[in-house]
C-alpha positions in Angstrom: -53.6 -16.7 -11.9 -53.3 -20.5 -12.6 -52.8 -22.8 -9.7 -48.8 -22.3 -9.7 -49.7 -19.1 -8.3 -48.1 -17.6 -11.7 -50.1 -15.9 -14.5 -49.6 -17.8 -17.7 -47.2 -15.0 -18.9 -45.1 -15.2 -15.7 -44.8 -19.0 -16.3 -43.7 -18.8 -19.7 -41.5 -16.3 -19.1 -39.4 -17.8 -17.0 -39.9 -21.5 -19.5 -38.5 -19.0 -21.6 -35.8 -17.8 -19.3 -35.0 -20.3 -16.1 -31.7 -18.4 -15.5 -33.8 -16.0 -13.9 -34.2 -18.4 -11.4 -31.3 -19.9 -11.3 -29.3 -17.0 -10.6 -31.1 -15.7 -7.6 -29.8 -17.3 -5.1 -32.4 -16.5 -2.5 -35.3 -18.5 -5.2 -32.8 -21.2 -5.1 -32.5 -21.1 -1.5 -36.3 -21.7 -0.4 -36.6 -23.9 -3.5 -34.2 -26.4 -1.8 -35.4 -25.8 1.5 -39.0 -26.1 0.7 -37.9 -29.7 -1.1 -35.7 -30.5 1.6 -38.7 -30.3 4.2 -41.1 -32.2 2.1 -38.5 -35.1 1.6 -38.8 -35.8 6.0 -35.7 -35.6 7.9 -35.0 -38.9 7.2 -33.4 -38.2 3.6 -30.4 -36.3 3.0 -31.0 -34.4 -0.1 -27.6 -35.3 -1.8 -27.5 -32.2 -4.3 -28.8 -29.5 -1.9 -25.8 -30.5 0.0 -23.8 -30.3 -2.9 -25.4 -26.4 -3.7 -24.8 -25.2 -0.2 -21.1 -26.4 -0.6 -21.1 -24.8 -4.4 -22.8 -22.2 -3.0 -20.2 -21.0 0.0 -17.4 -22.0 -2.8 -19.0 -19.3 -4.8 -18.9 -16.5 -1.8 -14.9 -17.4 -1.5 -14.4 -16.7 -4.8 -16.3 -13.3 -5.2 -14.3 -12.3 -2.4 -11.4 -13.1 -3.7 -12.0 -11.8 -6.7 -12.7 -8.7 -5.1 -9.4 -8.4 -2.8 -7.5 -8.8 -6.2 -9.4 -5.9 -8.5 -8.8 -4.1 -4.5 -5.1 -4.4 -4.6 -5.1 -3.9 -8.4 -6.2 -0.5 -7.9 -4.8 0.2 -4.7 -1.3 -0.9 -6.6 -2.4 1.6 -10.4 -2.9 4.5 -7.3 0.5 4.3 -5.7 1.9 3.6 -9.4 0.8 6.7 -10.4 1.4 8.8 -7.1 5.1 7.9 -7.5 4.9 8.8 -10.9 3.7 12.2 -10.6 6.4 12.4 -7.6 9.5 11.7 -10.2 7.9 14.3 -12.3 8.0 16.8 -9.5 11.3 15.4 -8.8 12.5 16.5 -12.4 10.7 20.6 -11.9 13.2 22.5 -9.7 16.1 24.4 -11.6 18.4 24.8 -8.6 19.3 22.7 -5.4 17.3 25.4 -3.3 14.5 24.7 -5.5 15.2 20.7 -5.0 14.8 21.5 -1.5 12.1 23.2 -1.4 9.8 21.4 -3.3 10.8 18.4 -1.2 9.2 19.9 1.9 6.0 21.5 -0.4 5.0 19.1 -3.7 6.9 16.4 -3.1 5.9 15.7 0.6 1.7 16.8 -0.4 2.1 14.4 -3.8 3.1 11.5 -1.5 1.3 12.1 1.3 3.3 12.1 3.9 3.8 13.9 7.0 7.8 14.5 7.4 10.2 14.3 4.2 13.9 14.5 5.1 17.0 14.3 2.5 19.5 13.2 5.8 22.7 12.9 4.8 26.0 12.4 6.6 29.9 14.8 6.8 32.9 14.0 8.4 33.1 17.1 9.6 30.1 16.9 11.5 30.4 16.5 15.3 27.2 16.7 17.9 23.4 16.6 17.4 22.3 17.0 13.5 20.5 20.7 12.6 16.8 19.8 12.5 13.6 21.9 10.7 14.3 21.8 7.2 14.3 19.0 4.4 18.3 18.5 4.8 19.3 17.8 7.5 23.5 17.0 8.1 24.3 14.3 10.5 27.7 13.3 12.3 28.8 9.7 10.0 27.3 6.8 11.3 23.8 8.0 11.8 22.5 6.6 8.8 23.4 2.9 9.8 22.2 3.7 13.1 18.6 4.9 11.9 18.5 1.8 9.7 19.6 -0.8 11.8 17.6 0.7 15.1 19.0 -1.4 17.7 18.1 -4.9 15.2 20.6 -7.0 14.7 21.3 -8.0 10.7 19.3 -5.2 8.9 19.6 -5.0 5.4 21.5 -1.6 5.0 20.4 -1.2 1.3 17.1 -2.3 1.3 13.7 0.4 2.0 12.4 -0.1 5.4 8.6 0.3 6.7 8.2 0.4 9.9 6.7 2.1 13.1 8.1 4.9 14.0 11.4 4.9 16.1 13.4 6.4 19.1 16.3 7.4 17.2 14.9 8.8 13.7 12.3 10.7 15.8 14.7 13.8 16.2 15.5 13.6 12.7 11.9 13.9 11.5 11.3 17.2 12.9 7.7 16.3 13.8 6.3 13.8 15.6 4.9 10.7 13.2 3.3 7.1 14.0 4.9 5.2 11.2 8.3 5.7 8.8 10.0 4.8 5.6 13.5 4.6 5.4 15.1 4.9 1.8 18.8 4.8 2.0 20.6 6.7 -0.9 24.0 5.3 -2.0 25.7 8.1 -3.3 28.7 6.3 -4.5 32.4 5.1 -3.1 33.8 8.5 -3.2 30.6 10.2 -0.6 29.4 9.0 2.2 25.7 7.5 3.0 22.5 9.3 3.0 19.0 8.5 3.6 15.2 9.9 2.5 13.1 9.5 5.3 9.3 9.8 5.1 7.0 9.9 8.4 3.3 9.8 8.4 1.1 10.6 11.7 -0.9 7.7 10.8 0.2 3.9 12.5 -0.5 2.3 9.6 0.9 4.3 6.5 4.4 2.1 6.6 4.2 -1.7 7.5 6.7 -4.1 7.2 3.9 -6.1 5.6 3.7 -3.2 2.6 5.3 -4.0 -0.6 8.7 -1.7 -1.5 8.7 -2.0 -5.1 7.2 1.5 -5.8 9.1 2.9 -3.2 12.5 1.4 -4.5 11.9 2.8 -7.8 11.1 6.3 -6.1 14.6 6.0 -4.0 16.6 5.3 -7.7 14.9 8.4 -9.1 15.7 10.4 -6.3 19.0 9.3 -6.3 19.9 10.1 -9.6 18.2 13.6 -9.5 20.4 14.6 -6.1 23.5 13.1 -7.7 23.2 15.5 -10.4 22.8 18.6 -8.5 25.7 17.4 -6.1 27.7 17.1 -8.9 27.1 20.6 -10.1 
């Protein structure tokens, strides 16, 4: 050992290589302090200062940097979720079969709780038939479920939310959070809706992106359009 406290090799191999210092942050740390302390606490150390501040600049960035390859992946999962969803969408060869694998695939690929295809008659008078994946309501219920008591609510637009009063008998089980897709099945029949409920608070949020969801509602839409028109 020399009086550095390193072996010549050591030394030269970080002559040699002085990112190895430079990139551990806690070397740098008692570097500056130890410099700082010598100085007295009359003199501000100008460029210690100016690592600390470089330093904390450098810990918002690697978080955000993180958040971002977060929500990349978070948003590739759900991309491919809905994907494989359409897919299963495309499978049955009857409207029994549509049905069915709404309430088995469809519901386990998405993971969700509750999937319900509601849609409204004019011929239908009382409280809607509950327990399986189609449920037919009197007409109106649809706005009703979307609008729940808010004034202004988007009638065409997908809804995340907590759950509500008046879908909760439509769900056929009893869930924490809900989306609402509404299906417009054209001029000549009236409304309908996909609703999705999930015993977990958080699942839908109003603060949740729809994009993946709106593109789920257009695929469904098109696939129960066909079989209606059959």
């Amino acid at each position: 050992m020399t009086e550095t406290g390193l072996s010549p090799e050591q030394r030269q191999a970080l002559l040699d290589d002085p990112s190895a210092i430079l990139m551990d942050r806690d070397l740098m740390r008692a570097i500056v302090g130890a410099h700082e302390d010598g100085v007295g606490a009359n003199v501000i150390d100008i460029r210690g200062r100016a690592m600390t501040a470089l330093e904390a600049r450098l810990d918002r960035l690697e978080a955000a940097h993180e958040n971002v390859i977060a929500a990349a992946y978070e948003n590739q999962s759900g991309m491919n979720t809905i994907h494989r969803a359409v897919l299963s969408l495309l499978q049955p060869v009857s409207f029994d079969d549509f049905l069915d694998n709404m309430q088995a695939d469809l519901a386990d690929i998405l993971r969700v709780d509750t999937l319900v295809l509601v849609m409204e008659t004019a011929t239908k008078e009382g409280a809607p038939e509950l327990g399986g994946p189609l449920t037919m309501v009197p007409e109106g219920t649809v706005s009703r479920a979307i609008a729940a008591g808010r004034r202004g609510q988007q009638s065409g637009e997908v809804i995340l939310r907590r759950a509500t009063q008046i879908c909760s008998g439509l769900h056929g089980a009893e869930v924490a959070s809900e989306a609402l897709i509404p299906i417009d099945l054209g001029p000549t029949r009236m409304p309908a809706l996909l609703l999705m409920g999930s015993a977990e608070p958080g699942r839908f949020s109003a603060a949740h992106g729809t994009d993946l969801l709106r593109f789920f509602g257009q695929s469904f839409r098109l696939v129960l359009l066909r079989w209606l028109e059959e």
